[in-house]
C-alpha positions in Angstrom: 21.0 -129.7 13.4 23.8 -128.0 11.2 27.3 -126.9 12.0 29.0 -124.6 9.7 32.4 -123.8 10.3 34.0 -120.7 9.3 37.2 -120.0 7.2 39.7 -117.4 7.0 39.8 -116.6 11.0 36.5 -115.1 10.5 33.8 -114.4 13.4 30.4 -114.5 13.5 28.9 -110.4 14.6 25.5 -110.6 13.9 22.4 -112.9 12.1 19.0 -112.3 10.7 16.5 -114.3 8.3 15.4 -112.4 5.5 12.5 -112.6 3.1 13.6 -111.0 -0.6 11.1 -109.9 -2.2 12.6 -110.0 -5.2 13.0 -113.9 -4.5 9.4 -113.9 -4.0 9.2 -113.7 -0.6 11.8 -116.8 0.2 13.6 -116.5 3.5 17.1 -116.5 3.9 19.7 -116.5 6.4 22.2 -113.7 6.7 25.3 -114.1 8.6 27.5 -110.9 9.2 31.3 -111.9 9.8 34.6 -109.8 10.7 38.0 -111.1 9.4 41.0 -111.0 12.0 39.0 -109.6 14.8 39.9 -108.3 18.0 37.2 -106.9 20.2 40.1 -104.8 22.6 41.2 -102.5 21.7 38.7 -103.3 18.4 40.7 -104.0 15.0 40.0 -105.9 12.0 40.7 -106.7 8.2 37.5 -106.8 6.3 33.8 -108.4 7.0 31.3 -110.1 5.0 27.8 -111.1 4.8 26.9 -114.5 4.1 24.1 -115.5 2.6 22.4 -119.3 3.1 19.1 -120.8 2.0 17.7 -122.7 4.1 16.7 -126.6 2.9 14.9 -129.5 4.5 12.5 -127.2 6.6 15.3 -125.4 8.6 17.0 -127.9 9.4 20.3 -127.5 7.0 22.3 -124.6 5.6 23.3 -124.1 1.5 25.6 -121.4 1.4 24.7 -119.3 -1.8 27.5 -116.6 -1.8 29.4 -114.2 0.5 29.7 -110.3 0.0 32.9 -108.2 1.4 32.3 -104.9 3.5 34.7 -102.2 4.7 34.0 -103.4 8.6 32.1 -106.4 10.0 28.7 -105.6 10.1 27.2 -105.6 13.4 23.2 -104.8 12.8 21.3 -106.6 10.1 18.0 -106.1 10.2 15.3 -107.3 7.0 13.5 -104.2 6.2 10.6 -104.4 3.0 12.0 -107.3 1.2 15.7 -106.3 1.3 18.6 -106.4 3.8 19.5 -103.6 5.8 22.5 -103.7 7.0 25.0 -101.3 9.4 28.3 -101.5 8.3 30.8 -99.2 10.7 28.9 -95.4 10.5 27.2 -96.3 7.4 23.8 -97.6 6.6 23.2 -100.0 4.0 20.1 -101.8 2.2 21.4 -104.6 -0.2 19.4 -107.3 -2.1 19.4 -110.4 -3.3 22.5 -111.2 -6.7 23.4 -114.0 -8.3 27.4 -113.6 -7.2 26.9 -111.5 -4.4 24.7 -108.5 -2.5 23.5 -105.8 -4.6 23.3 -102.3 -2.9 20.3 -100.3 -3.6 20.8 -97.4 -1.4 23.4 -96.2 1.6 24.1 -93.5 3.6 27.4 -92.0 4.7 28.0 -91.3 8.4 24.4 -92.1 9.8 25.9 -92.1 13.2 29.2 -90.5 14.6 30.7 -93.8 15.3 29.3 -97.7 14.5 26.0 -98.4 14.4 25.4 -101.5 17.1 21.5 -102.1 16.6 18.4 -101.6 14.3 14.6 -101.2 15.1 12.4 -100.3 12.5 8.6 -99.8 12.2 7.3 -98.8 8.7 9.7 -97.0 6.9 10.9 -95.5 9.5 14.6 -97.3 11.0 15.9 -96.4 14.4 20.2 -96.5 14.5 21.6 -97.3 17.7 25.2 -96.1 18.1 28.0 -97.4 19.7 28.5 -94.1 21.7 26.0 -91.5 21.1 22.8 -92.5 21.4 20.0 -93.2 18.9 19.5 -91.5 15.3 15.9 -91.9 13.1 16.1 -92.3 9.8 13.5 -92.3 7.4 13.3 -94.4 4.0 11.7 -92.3 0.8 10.9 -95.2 -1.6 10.3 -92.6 -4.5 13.6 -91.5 -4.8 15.3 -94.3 -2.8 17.0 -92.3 -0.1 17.7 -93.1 3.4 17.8 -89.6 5.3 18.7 -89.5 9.2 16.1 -85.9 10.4 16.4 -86.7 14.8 18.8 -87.5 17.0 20.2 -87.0 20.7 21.8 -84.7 22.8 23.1 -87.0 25.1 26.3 -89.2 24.8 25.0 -92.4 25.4 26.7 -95.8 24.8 23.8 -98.0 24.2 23.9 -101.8 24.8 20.4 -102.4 23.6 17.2 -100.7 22.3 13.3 -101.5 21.2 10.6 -98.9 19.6 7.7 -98.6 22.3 5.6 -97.0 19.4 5.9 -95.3 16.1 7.7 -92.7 17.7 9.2 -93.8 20.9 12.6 -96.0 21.5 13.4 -97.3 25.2 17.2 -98.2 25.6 19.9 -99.3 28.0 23.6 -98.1 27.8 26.5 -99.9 29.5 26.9 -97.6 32.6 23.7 -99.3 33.9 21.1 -96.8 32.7 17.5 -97.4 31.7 15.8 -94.7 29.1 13.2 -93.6 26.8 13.3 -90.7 24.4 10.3 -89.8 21.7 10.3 -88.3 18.8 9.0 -84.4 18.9 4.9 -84.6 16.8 5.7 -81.8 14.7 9.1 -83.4 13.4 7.4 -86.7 13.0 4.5 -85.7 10.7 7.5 -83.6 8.2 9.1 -87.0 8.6 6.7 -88.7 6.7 5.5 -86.1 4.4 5.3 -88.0 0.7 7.5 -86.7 -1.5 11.6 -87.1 -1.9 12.6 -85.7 1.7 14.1 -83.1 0.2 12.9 -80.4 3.0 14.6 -82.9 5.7 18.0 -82.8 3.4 18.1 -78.9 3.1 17.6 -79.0 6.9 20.8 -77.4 8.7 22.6 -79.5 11.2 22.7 -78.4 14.8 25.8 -79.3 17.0 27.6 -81.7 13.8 24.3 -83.5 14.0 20.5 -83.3 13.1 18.7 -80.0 12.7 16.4 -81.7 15.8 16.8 -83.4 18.3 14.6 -86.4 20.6 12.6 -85.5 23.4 13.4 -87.6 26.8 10.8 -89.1 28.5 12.5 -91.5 31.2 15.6 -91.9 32.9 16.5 -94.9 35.5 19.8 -96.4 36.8 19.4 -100.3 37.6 23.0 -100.9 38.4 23.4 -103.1 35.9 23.5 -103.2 32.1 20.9 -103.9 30.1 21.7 -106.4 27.6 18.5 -106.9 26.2 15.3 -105.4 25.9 11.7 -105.4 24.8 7.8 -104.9 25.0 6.3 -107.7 25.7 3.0 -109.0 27.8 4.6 -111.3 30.7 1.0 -112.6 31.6 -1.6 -114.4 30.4 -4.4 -111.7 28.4 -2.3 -108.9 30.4 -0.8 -105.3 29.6 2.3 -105.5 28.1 5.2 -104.2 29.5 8.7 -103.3 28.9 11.3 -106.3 29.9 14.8 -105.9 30.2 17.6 -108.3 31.2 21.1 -107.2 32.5 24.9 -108.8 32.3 24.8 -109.9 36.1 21.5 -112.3 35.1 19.5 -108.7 36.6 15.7 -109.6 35.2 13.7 -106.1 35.4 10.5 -104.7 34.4 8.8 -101.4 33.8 5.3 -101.4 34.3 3.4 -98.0 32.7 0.7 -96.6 35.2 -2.9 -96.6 33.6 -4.7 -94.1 36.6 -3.5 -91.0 37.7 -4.6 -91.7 41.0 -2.1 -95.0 41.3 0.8 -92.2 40.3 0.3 -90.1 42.8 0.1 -92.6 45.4 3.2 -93.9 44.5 5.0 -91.0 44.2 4.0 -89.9 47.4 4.6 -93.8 48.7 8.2 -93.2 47.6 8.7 -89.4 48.7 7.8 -91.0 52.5 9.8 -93.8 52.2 13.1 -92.3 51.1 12.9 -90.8 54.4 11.0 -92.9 57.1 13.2 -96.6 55.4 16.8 -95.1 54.8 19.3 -97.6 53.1 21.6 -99.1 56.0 24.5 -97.8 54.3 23.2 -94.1 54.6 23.1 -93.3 50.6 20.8 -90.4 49.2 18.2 -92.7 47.6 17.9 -90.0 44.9 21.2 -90.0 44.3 21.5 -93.2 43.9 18.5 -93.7 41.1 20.1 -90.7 39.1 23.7 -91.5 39.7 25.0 -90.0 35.8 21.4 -88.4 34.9 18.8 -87.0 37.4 15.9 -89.7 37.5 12.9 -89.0 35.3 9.5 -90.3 34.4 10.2 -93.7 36.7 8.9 -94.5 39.8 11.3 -97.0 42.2 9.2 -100.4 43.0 11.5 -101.8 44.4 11.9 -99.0 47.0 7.8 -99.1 46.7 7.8 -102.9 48.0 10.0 -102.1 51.4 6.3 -100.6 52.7 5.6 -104.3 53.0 8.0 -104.8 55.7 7.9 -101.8 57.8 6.2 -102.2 61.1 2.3 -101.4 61.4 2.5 -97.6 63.2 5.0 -96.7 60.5 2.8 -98.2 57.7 -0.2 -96.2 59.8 1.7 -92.8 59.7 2.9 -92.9 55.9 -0.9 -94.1 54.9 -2.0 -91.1 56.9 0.3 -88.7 54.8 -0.3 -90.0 51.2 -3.7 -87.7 49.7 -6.9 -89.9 48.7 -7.7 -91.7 52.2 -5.2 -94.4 51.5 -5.2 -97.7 54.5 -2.5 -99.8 54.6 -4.1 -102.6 53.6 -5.2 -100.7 50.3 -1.3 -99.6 49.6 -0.5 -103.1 50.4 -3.3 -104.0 47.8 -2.0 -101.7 45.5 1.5 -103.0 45.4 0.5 -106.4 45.3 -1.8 -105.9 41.9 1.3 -104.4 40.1 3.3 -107.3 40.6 0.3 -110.1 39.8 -1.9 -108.4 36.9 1.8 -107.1 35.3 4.8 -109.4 36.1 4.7 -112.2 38.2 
């Protein structure tokens, strides 16, 4: 529908409509550009942000005016009416000029390296770094300050990332790993006390980061890397889940247990079946789901569905062993509801 070509050997890093506020709630398209790029080993002149209107209901382009950054900027994200915008380790919110992108606020260093992604619910803005982890940041509106108060202890070089809830981020990094960290209650609620946030800025660091640090909640290796992810309800009127998607074309799904009976069945279905259905190969299943960090908080369906295939006296013996006067046909029942009511 429209083609717009760029000049100057620039490349296109990353895109996001925006509503300004300040334009009275027209949307625009931002474009994020690096000049002279090269992604190995990663080098560059400048970037830009570009800034169109859209005409004709969406279906052309009118370019209004392009604003130059230090580095290309790789996470844009519209956050309450402005643009927010991760430039290298700094975080940005710019607005709407007549020439070019006004910043209102910044901060220096929110993460140790580049910020790769942005999730934000309320004024609250989650900072995915290239390699180490996730950072939260809260936004005071009465003084205008953007003040990072959580992050991680764990290196992790995240490929993608989605806020669960208020407080709760599930990620992927590119060694294949699946995760969800939370935010500590206590350092929420200080989080959003009104006021300036100057409590969270007299906070000492810990470790040449925050003064605290995020709780984990899950840990999984797929084997591949997750390249996108999100909540979302994959059926009709049902629960929603959290859907992931991985470089080799992987399509995966983590389905949260609603019945503390269904978790202990299926931990014990596992427990059994790491020993009575060993892999061919001879591999520690164990092992294997916590290759770089011990598995946590995940149960292994796929490992769950082999029950399905076993022969009936195994099926009878491993029934017999799981508490709650489990059947076969009831486990069988079991696994089959989590695929239909939740995935497929």
């Amino acid at each position: 529908m429209a083609t717009i070509e760029l000049e100057q050997n620039e490349a296109a890093v990353s895109v996001v409509a925006v509503p300004f506020e300040s334009q009275g709630g027209e949307t625009f398209l931002a474009v994020g550009t690096g000049k002279d790029m090269v992604s190995s080993p990663l080098s560059f002149t400048c970037g830009y942000v570009h800034i169109y209107r859209f005409l004709d209901n969406g279906r052309s382009l009118d370019f209004i005016h392009k604003t130059k950054v230090e580095a290309p900027p790789l996470a844009m994200l519209s956050f309450k009416g402005k643009l927010l915008v991760g430039i290298g380790a700094d975080l940005r919110i710019y607005d709407l000029g007549i020439k070019q992108l006004l910043r209102k606020t910044q901060v220096v260093g929110v993460v140790p390296t580049r910020v790769m992604d942005l999730q934000t619910q309320g004024s609250r803005i989650i900072c995915a770094d290239q390699r180490e982890s996730l950072t939260y940041v809260v936004h005071k509106e009465q003084e205008n300050r953007l003040i990072p108060f959580v992050d991680d202890t764990v290196a992790r070089y995240t490929t993608s990332a989605a806020m669960i809830d208020y407080e709760t981020t599930v990620g992927g990094d590119k060694f294949g790993n699946v995760w969800m960290l939370r935010c500590p209650p206590k350092v929420s609620e200080v989080a959003d006390e009104p006021g300036g946030g100057l409590h969270l800025l007299h906070e000492k660091g810990y470790l040449g980061g925050t003064s605290n640090r995020l709780d984990i909640v899950m840990h999984f290796y797929t084997q591949d890397i997750p390249m996108a992810i999100q909540k979302t309800a994959l059926t009709p009127g049902g629960e929603k889940v959290v859907f992931w998607a991985g470089l080799q074309g992987t399509l995966g799904v983590f389905v949260p247990f609603e019945d503390r009976k269904d978790v202990r069945m299926f931990q014990q279905l596992e427990l059994a079946l790491r020993t009575d259905d060993k892999p061919l190969a001879g591999r520690d299943h164990l092992a294997y789901r916590g290759y770089y960090i011990p598995v946590k908080g995940a149960i292994d369906g796929d490992l769950c569905e082999r029950f399905l295939l076993l022969p009936n006296d195994v099926k009878q013996r491993i029934a017999a062993s799981i508490d709650g006067n489990w059947t076969p046909s009831s486990i069988e029942g079991k696994i089959w509801n989590m695929r239909g009511l939740y995935a497929f």
